[in-house]
DRENROVEX-647138 format. One line per 8 residues: their letters; for each residue x, y, z of N, C-alpha, C, O. Coordinates in Angstrom, 1 decimal. Layout:
BEGIN
A> X,Y,Z,X,Y,Z,X,Y,Z,X,Y,Z; ...
//
This chain:
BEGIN
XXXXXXXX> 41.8,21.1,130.5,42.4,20.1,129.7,43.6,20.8,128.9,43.5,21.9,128.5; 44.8,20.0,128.8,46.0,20.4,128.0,45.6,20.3,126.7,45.0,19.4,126.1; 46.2,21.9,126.0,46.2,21.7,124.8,47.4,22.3,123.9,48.5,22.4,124.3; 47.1,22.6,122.5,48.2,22.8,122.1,48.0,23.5,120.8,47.0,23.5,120.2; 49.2,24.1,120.5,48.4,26.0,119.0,48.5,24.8,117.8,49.4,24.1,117.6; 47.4,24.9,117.2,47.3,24.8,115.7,47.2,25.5,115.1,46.5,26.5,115.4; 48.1,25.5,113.6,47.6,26.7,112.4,47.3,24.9,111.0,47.6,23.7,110.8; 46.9,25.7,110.6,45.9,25.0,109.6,45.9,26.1,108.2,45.2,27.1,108.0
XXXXXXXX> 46.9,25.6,107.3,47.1,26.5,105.9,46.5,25.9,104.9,46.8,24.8,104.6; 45.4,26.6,104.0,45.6,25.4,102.8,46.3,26.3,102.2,46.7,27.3,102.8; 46.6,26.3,100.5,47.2,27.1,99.4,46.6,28.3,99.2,47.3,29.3,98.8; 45.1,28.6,99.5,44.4,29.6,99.1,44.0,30.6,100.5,44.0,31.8,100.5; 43.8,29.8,101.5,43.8,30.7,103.0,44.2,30.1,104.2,44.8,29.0,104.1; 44.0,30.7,105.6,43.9,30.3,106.2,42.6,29.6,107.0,41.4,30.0,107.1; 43.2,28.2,107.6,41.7,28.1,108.0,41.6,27.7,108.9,40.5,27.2,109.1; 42.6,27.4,110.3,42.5,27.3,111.4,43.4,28.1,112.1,44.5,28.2,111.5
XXXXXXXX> 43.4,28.9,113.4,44.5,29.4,114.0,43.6,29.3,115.5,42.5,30.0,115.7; 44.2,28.4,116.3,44.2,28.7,117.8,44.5,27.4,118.6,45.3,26.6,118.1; 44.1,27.2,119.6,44.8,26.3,120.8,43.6,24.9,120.4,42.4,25.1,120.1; 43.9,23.9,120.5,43.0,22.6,120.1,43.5,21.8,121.1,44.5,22.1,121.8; 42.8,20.8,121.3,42.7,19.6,122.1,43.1,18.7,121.3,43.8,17.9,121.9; 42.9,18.4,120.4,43.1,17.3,119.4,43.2,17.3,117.9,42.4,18.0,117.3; 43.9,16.9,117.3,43.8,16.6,115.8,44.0,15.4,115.0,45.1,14.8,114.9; 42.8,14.8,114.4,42.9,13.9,113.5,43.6,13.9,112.1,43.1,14.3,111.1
XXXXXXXX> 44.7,13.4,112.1,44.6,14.0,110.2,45.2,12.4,109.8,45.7,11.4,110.4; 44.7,12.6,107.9,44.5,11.6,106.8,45.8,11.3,106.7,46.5,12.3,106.5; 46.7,9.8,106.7,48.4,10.0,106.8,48.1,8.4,105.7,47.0,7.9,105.6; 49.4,8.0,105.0,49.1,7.1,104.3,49.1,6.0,104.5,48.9,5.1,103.7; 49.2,5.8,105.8,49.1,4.5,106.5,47.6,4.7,107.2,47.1,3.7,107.7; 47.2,5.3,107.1,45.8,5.2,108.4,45.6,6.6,108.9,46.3,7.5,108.4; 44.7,6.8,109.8,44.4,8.1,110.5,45.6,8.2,111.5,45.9,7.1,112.1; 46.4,9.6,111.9,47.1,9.4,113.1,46.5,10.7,113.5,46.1,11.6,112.9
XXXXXXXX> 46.7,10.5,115.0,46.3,11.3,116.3,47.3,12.4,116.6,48.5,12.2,116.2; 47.1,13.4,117.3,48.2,14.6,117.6,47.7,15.1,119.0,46.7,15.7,119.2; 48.5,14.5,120.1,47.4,15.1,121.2,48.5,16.0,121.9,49.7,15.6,121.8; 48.4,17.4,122.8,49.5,18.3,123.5,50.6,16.8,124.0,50.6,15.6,124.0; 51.5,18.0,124.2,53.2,17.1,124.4,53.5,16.4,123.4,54.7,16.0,123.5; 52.9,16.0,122.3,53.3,15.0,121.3,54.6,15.1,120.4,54.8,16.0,119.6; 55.4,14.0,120.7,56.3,14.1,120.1,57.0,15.1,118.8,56.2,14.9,117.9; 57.6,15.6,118.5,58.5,16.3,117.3,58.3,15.4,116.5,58.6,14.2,116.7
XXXXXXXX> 57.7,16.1,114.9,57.3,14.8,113.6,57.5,16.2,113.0,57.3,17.3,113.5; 58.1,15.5,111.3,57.3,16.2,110.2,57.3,15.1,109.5,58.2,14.3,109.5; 56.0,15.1,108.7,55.6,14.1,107.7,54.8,14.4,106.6,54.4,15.5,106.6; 54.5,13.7,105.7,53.6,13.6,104.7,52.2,13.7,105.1,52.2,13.2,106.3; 51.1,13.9,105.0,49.4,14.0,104.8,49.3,13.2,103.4,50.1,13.2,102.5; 48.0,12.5,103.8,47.1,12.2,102.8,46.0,12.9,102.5,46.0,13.9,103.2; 44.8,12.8,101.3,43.9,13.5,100.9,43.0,12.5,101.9,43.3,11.4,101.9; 41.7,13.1,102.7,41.2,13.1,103.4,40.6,14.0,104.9,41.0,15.1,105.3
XXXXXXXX> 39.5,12.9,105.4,39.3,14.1,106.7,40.3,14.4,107.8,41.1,13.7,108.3; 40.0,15.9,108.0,40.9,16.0,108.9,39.4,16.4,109.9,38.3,16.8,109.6; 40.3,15.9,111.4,39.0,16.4,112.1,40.1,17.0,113.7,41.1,16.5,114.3; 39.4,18.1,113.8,40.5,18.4,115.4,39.4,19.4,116.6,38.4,20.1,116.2; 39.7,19.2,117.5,38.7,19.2,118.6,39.3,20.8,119.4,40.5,21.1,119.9; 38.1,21.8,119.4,38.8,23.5,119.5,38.9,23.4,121.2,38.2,22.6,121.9; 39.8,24.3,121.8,40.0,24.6,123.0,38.3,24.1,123.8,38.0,23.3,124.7; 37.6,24.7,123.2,35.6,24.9,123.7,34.9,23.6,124.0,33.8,23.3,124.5
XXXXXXXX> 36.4,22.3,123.1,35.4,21.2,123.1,34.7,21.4,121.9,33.7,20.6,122.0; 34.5,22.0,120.7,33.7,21.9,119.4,34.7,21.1,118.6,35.9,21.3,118.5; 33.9,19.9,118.2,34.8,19.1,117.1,34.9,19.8,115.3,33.9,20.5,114.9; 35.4,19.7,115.0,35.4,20.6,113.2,36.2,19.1,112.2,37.3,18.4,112.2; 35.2,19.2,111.5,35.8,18.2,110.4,36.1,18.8,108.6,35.2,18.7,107.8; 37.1,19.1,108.3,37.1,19.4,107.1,38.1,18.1,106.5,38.6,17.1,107.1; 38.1,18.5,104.9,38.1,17.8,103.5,39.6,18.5,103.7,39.8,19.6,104.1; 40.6,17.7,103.4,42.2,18.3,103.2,42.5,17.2,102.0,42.1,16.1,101.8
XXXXXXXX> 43.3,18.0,101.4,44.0,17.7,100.1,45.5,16.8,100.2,45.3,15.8,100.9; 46.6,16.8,99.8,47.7,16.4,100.5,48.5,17.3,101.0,48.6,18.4,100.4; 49.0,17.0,101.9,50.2,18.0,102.6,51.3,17.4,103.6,51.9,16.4,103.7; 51.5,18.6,104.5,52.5,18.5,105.5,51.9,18.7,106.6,51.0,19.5,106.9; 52.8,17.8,107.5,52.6,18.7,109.2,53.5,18.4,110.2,53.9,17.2,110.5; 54.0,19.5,110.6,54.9,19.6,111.9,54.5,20.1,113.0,54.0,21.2,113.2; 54.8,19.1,114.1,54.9,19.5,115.5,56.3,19.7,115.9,57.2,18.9,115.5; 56.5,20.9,116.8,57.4,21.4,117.5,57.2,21.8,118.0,56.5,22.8,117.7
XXXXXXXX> 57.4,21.1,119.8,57.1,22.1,121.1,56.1,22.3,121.1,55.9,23.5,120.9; 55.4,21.7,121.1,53.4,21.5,121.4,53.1,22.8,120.3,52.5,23.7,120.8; 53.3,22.8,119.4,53.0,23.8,118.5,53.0,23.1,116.8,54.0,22.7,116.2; 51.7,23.0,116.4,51.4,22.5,115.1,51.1,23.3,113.8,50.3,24.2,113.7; 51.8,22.8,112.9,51.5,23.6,111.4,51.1,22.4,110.8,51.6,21.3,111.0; 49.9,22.8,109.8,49.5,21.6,109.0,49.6,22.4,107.9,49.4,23.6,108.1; 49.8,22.0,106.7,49.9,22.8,105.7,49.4,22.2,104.4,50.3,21.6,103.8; 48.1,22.3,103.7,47.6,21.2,103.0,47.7,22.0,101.3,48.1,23.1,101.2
XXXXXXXX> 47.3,21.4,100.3,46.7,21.8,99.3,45.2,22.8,99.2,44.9,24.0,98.8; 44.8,22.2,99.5,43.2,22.4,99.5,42.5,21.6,101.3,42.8,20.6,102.0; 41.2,23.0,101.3,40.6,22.7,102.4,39.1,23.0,102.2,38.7,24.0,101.5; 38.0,21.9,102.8,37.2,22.3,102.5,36.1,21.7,103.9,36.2,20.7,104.5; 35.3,22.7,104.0,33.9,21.8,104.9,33.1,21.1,104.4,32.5,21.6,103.4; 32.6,19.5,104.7,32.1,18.6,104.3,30.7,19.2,103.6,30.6,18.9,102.4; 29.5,20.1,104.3,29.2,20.7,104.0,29.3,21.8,102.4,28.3,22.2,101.8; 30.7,22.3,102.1,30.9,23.0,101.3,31.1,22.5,100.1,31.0,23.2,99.1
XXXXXXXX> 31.2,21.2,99.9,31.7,20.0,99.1,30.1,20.0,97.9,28.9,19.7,98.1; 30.8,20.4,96.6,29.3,20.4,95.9,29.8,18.7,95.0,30.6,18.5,94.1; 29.1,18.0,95.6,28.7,16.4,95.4,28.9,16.1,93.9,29.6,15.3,93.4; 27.9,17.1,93.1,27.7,16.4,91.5,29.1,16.7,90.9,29.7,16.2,90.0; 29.4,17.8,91.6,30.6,18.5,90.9,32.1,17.5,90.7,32.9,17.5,89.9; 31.9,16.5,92.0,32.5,15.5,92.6,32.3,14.5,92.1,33.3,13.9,91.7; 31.1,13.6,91.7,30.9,12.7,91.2,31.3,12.6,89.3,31.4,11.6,88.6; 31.3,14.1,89.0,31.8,14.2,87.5,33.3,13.7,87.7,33.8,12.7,87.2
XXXXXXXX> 33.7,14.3,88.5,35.2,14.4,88.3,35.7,13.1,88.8,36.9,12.7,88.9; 34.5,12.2,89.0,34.8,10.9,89.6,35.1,10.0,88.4,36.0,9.3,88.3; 33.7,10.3,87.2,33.6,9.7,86.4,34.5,10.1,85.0,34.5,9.3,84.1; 35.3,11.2,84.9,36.2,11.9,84.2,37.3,11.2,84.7,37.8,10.3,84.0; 37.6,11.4,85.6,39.0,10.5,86.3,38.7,8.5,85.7,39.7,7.9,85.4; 37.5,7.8,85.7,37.5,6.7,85.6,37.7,6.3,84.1,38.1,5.1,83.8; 37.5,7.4,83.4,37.3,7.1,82.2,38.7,7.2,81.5,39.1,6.6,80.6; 39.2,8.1,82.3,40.9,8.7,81.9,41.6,7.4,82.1,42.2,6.9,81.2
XXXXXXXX> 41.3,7.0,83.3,42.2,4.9,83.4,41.3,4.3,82.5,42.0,3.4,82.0; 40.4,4.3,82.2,40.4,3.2,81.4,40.6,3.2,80.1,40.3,2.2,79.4; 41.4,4.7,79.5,42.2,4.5,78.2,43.4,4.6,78.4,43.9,5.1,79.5; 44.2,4.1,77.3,45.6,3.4,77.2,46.7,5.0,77.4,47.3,5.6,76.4; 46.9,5.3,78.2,47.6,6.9,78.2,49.3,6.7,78.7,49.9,5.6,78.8; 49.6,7.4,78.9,51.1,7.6,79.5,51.2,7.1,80.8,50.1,7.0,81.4; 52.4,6.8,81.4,52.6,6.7,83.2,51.9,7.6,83.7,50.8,7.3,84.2; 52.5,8.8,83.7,52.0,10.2,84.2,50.6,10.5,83.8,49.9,11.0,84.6
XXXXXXXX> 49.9,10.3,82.5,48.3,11.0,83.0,47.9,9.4,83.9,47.2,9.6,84.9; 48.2,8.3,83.8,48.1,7.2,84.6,48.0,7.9,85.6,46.9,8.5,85.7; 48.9,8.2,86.3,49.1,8.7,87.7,48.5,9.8,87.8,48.2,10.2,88.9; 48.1,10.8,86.8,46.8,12.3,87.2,45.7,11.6,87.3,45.1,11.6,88.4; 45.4,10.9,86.5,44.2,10.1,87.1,43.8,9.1,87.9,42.7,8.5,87.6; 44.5,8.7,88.9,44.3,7.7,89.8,44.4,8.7,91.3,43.9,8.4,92.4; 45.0,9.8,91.1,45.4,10.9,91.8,44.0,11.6,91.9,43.5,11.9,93.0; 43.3,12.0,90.5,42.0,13.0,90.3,40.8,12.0,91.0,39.8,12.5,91.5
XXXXXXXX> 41.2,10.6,91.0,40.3,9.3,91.3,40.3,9.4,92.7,39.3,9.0,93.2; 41.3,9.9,93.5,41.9,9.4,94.6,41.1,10.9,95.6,40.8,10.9,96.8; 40.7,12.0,94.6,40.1,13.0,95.1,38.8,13.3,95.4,38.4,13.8,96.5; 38.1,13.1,94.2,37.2,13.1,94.0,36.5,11.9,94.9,35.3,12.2,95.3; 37.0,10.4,95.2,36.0,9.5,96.5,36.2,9.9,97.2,35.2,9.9,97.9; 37.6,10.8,98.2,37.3,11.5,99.3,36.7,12.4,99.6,36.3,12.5,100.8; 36.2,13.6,98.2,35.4,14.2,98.8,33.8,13.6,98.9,33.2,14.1,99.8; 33.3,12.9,98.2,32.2,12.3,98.0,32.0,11.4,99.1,30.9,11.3,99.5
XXXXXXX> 33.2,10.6,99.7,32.8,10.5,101.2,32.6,11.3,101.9,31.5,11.1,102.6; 33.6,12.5,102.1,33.1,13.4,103.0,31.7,14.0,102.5,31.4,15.0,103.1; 31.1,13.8,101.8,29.8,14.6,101.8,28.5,13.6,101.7,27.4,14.0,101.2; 28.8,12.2,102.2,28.1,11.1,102.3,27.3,11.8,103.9,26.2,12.2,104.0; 28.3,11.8,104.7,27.5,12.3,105.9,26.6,13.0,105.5,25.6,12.8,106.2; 26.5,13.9,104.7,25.7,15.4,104.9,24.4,15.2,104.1,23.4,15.9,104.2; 24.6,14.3,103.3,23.4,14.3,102.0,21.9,13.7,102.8,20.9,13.6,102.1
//
């Protein structure tokens, strides 16, 4: 099967490097697909799952923050904030920051903490989905 190099950065490490079959990633319209030969993009990421399928056929699903990703020449960089395995995801830690973020909108604050917390809101249900599967 054709495939194609992924690297996978978040801010703190690396967390993918090799040849994949596939990549799902979180975009702000919807999920989009990355399959070999695919067109030249660079674009924006959403916070959400990413999921990409290794040379072996093993699927891997991690938690991505927002970012970037470019394809050039069957060669991909994704480059996120934060990365995490659904598994790695500590839930209560999540659902505080759910209820800290809810509480932040519902007092009368500036544009901007407006916007940290709809942002902290916007984090904290993705990872709490991603760790719906696991519980």
């Amino acid at each position: 099967m054709d495939t194609f190099d992924l690297k996978i950065i978040a801010s703190d490490k690396y967390v993918y490097e090799g040849r994949c079959q596939k990549l799902i990633i979180p975009a702000f319209d919807g999920e989009k697909g990355i399959l070999p030969d695919h067109e030249n993009i660079l674009m924006a990421t959403d916070i959400g799952m990413t999921r990409y399928t290794t040379e072996e056929g093993e699927t891997v699903e991690l938690f991505t923050g927002l970012g970037f990703i470019e394809v050039m020449n069957n060669e991909v960089l994704f480059l996120v904030q934060t990365s995490e395995k659904p598994e790695e995801i500590d839930a209560n830690r999540a659902r505080e920051a759910k209820e800290r973020a809810e509480e932040a909108l519902r007092q009368k604050r500036s544009l901007i903490e407006y916007h940290h917390s709809k942002a902290s809101l916007s984090r904290a249900m993705a990872r709490l989905k991603a760790t719906s599967k696991y519980m």
